[in-house]
Backbone bond lengths (Angstrom), bond angles and torsions (degrees), N, CA, C in turn:
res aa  C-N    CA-C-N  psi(-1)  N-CA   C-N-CA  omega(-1)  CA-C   N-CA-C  phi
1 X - - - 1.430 - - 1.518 108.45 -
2 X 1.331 132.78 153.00 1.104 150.24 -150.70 1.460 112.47 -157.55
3 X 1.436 102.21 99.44 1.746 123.10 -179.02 1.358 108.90 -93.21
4 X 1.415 111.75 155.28 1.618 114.18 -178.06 1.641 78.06 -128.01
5 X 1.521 115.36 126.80 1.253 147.62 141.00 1.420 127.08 -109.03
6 X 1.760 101.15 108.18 1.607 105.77 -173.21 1.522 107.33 31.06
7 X 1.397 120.87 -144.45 1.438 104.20 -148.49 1.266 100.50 -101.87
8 X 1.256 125.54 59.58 1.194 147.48 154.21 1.396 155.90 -126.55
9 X 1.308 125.08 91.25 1.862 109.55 -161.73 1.357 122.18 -94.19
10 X 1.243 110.87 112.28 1.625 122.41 -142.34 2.217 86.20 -102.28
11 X 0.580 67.01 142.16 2.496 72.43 171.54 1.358 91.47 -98.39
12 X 1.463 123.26 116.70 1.640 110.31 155.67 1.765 94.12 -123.39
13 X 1.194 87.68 170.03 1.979 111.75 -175.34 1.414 102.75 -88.14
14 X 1.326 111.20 89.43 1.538 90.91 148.59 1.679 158.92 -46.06
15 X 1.430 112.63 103.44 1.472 100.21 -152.73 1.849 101.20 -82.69
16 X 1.370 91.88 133.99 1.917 71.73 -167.72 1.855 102.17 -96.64
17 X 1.249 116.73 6.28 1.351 102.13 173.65 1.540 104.68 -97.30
18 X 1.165 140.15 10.00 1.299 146.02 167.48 1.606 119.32 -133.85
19 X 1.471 121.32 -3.90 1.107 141.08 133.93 1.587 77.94 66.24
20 X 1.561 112.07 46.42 2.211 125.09 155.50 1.042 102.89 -123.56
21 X 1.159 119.94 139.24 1.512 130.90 145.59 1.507 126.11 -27.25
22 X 0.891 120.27 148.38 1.689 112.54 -162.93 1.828 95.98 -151.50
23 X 1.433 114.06 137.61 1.636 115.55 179.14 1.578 96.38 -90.35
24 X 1.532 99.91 142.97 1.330 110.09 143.41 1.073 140.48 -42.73
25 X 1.538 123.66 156.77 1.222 137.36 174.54 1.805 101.72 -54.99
26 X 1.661 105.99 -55.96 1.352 104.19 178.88 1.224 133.56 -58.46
27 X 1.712 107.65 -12.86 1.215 106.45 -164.45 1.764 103.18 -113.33
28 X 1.578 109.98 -14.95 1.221 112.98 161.19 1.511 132.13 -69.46
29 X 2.441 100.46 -18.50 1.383 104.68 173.41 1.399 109.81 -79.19
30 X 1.396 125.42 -23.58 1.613 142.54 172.18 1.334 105.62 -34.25
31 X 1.606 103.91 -67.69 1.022 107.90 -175.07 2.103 131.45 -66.25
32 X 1.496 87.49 -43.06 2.014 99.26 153.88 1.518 114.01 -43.61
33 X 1.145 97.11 -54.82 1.636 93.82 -171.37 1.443 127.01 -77.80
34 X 1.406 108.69 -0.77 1.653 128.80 -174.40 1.494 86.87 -89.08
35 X 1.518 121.98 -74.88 0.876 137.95 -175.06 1.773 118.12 -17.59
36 X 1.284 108.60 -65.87 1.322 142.56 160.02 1.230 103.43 -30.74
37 X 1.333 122.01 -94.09 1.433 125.29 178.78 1.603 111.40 -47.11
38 X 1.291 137.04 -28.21 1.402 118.61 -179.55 1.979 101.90 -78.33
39 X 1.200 108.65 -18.57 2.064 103.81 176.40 1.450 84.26 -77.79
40 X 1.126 153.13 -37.92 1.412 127.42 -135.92 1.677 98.58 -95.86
41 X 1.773 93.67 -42.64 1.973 95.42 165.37 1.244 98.22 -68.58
42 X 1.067 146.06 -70.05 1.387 118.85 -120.30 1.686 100.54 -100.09
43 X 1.310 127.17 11.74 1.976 117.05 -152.54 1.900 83.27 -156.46
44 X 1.574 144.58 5.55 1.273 112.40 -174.44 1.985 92.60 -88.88
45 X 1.354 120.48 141.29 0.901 138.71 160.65 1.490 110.61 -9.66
46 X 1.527 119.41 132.33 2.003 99.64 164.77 1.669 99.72 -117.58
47 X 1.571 97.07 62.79 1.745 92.27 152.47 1.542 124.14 -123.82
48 X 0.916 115.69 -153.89 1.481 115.38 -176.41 1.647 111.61 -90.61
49 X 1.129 118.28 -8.60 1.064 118.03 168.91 1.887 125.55 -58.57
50 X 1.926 87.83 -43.70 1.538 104.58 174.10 1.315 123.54 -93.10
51 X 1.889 91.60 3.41 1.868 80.59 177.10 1.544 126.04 -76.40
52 X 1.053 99.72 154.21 1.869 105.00 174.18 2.136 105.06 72.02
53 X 1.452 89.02 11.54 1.675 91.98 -162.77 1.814 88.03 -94.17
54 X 1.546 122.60 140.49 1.165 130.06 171.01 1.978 113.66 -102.02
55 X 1.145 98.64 98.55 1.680 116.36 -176.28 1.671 104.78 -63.97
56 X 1.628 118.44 127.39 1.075 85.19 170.47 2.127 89.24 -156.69
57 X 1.227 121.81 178.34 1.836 111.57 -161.46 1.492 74.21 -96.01
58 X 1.424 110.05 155.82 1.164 119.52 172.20 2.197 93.88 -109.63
59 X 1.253 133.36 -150.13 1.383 119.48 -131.65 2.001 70.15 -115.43
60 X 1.308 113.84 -35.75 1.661 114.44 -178.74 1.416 112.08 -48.83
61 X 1.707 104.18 -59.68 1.762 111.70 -179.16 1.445 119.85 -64.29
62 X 1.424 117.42 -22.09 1.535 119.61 158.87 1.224 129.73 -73.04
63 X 1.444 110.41 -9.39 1.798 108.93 -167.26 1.806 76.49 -111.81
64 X 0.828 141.56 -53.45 1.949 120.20 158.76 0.582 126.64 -11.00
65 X 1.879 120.40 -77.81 1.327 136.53 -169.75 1.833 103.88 -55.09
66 X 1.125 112.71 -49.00 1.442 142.48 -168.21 1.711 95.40 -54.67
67 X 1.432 123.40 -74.38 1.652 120.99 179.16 1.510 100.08 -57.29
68 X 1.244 127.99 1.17 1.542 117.86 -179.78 1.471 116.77 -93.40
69 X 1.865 92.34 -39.26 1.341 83.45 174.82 1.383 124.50 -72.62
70 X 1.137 111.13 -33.06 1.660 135.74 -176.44 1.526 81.76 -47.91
71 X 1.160 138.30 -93.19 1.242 145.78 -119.19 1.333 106.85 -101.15
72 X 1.389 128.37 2.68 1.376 139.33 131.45 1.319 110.71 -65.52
73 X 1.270 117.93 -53.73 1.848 105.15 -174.21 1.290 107.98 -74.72
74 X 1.337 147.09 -24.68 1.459 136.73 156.35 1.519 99.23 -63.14
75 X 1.041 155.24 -3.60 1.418 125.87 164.22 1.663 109.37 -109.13
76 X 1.203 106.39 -11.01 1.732 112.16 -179.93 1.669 114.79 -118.99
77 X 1.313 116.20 23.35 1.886 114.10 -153.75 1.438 89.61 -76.55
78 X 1.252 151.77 -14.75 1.086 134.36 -179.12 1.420 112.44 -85.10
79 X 1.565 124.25 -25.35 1.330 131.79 161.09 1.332 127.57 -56.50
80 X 1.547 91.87 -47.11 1.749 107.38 -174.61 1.496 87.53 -57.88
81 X 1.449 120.51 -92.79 1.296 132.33 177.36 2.011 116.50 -2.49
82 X 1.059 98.35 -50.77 1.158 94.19 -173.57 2.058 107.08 -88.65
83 X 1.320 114.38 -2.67 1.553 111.65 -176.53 1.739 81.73 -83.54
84 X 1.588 115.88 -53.23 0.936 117.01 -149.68 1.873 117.84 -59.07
85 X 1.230 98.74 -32.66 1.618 110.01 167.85 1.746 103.95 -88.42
86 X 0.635 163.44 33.03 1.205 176.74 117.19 1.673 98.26 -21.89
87 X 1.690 113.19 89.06 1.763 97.69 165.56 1.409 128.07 -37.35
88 X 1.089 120.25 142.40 1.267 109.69 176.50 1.852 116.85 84.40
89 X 1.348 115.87 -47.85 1.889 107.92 178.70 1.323 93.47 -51.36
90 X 1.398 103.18 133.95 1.702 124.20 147.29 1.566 103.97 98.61
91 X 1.710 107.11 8.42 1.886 96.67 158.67 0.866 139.80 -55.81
92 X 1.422 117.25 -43.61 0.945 143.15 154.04 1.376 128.37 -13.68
93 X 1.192 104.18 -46.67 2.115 121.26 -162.82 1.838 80.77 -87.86
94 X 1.278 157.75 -16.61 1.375 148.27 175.94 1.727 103.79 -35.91
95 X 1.515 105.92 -52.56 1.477 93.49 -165.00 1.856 107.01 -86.24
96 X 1.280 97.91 13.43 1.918 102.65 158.72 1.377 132.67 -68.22
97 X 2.055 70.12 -49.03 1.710 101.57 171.14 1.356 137.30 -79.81
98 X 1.456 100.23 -8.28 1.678 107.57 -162.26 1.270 106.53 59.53
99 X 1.001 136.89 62.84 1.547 160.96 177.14 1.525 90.45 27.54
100 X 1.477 140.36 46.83 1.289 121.32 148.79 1.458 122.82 -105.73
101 X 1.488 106.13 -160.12 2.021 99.05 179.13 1.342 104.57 24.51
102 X 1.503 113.11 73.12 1.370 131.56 156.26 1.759 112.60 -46.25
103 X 1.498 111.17 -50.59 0.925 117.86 -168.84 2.054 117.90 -65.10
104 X 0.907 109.62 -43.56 1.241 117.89 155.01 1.491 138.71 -41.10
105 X 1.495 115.45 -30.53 1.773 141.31 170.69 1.766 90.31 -36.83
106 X 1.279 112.66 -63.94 1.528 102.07 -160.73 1.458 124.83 -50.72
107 X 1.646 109.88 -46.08 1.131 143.84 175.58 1.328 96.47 -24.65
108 X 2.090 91.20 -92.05 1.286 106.93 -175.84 1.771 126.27 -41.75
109 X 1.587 118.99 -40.93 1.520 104.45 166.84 1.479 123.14 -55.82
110 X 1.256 98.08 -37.56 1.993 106.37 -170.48 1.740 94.56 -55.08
111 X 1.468 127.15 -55.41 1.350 130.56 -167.29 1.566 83.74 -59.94
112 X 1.237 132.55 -94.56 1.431 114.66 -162.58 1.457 128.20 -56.53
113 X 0.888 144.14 -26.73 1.400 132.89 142.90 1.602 127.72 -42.87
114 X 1.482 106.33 -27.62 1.003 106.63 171.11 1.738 131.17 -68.43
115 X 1.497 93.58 -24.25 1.634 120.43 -153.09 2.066 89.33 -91.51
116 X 1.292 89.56 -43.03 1.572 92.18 -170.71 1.984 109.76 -95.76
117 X 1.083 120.08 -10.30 1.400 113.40 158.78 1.504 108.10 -89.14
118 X 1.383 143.90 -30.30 1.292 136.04 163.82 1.796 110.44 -62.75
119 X 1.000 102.55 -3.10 1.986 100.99 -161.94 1.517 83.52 -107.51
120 X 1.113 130.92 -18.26 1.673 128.39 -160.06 1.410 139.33 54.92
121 X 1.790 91.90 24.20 1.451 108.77 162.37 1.106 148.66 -2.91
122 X 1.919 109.29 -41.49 1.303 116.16 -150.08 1.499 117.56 69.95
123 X 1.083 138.66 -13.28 1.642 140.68 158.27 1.406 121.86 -105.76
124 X 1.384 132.51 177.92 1.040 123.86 143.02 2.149 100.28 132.58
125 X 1.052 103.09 -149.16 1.613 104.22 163.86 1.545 129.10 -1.94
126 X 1.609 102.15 -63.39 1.339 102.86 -153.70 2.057 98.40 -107.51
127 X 1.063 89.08 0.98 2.043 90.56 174.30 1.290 105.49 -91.71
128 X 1.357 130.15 -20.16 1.471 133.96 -167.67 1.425 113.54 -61.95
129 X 1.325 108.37 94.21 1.636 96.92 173.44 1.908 137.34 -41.49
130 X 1.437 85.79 -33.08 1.613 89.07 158.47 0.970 130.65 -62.67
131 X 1.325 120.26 -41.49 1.889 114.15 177.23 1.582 107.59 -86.40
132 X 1.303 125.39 46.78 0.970 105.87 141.70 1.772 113.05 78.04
133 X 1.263 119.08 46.29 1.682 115.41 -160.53 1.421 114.46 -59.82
134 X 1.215 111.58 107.61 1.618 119.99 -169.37 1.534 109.93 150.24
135 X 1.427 95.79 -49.13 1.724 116.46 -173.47 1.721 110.15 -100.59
136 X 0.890 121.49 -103.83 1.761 120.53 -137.28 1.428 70.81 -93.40
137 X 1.285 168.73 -38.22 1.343 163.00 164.98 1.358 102.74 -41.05
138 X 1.099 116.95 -51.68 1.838 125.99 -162.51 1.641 97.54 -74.15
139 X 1.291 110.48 -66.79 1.512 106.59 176.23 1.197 115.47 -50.90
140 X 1.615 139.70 -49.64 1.270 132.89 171.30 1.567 114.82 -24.50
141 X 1.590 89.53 -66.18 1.650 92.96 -171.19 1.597 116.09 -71.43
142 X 1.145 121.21 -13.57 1.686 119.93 164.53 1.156 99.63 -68.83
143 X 1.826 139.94 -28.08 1.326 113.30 -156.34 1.747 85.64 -99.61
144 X 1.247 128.03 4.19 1.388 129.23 -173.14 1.451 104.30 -98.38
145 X 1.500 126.90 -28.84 1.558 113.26 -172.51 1.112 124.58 -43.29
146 X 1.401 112.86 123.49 1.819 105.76 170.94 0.894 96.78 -70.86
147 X 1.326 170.40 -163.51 1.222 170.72 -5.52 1.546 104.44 -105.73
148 X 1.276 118.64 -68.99 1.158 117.65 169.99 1.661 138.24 -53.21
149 X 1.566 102.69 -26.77 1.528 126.49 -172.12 1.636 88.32 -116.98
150 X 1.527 146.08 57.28 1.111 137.08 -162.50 2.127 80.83 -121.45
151 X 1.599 85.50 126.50 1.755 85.93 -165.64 1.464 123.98 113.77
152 X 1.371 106.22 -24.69 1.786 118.80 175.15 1.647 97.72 -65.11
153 X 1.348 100.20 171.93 1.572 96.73 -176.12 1.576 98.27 -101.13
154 X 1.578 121.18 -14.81 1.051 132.67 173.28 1.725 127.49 -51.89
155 X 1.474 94.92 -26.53 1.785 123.86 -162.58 1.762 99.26 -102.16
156 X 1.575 122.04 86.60 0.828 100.50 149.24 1.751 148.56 -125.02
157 X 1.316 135.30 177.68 1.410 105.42 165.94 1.777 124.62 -91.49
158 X 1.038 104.10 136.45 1.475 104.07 179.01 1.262 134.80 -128.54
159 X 1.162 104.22 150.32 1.995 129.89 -144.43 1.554 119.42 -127.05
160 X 1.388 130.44 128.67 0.927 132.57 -170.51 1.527 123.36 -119.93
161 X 1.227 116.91 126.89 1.402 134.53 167.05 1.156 154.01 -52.18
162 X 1.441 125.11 37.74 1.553 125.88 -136.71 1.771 116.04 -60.03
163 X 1.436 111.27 -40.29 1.091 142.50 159.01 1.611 105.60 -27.74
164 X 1.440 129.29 -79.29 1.525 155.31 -173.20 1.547 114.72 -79.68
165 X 1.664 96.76 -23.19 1.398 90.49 -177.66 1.583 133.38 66.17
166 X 1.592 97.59 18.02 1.307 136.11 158.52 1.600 149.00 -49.34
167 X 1.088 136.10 115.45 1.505 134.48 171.68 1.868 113.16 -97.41
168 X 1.087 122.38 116.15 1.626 124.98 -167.43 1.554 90.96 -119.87
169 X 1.315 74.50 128.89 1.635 90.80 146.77 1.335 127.53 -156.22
170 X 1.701 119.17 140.53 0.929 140.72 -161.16 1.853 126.16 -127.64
């Protein structure tokens, strides 16, 4: 099935024994792999240890990140859902894309917003002019506090490998 949210047409699965919308596999790896890349910008070390070093998840730190997202969006899918149709979330990611796979923009912001409102950035969720700052931004980042959510599978700490050329998380 194929939804049009604001200026976006996102494919979700209809689940028919709960008769909700449900994300894809593809769109749950969208989101892993956003995720990923916002620890590797925003948290690899700036010393010489990591220079010239290429960071990258090996198949362990993705199947982590991966039960995190999962098990954040079963406790938040009405949030996700609603960042994700959100006109406007995920324009931004165009010049990632070279303005193609429109449809994907959302994905990819939700994974990095996700990565950097759980990390406590100071960015992420609740600055997004699209969601609404007060609302579906504000709740995001309450359901993101480490401190408060310390124990979610969503919340983790993360560690880098200079050696392996590694992204950990724990």
């Amino acid at each position: 099935m194929t939804a049009r949210f604001g200026p976006h047409t996102i494919g979700l699965t209809l689940n028919t024994r709960s008769n909700t919308m449900q994300l894809t596999d593809k769109q749950i790896d969208l989101i892993v792999h956003h995720f990923i890349v916002a620890a590797i910008w925003a948290d690899v070390p700036d010393t010489e240890e990591f220079e010239g070093v290429h960071i990258e998840a090996d198949d362990e730190a993705r199947a982590k990140v991966r039960a995190g997202v999962v098990a954040f969006y079963a406790e938040h899918a009405a949030l996700v859902h609603a960042a994700l149709s959100a006109p406007g979330y995920g324009d931004a990611c165009a010049q990632d894309f070279g303005g193609e796979r429109r449809d994907e923009w959302p994905f990819a912001a939700f994974g990095h917003d996700l990565y950097l409102t759980t990390q406590g950035h100071g960015v992420g969720f609740w600055d997004r002019v699209e969601l609404e700052p007060g609302s579906i931004g504000a709740k995001l980042t309450n359901a993101c506090d480490y401190l408060e959510q310390r124990g979610k599978p969503w919340i983790f700490d993360v560690d880098f490998d200079a050696e392996r050329g590694r992204v950990i998380f724990y």
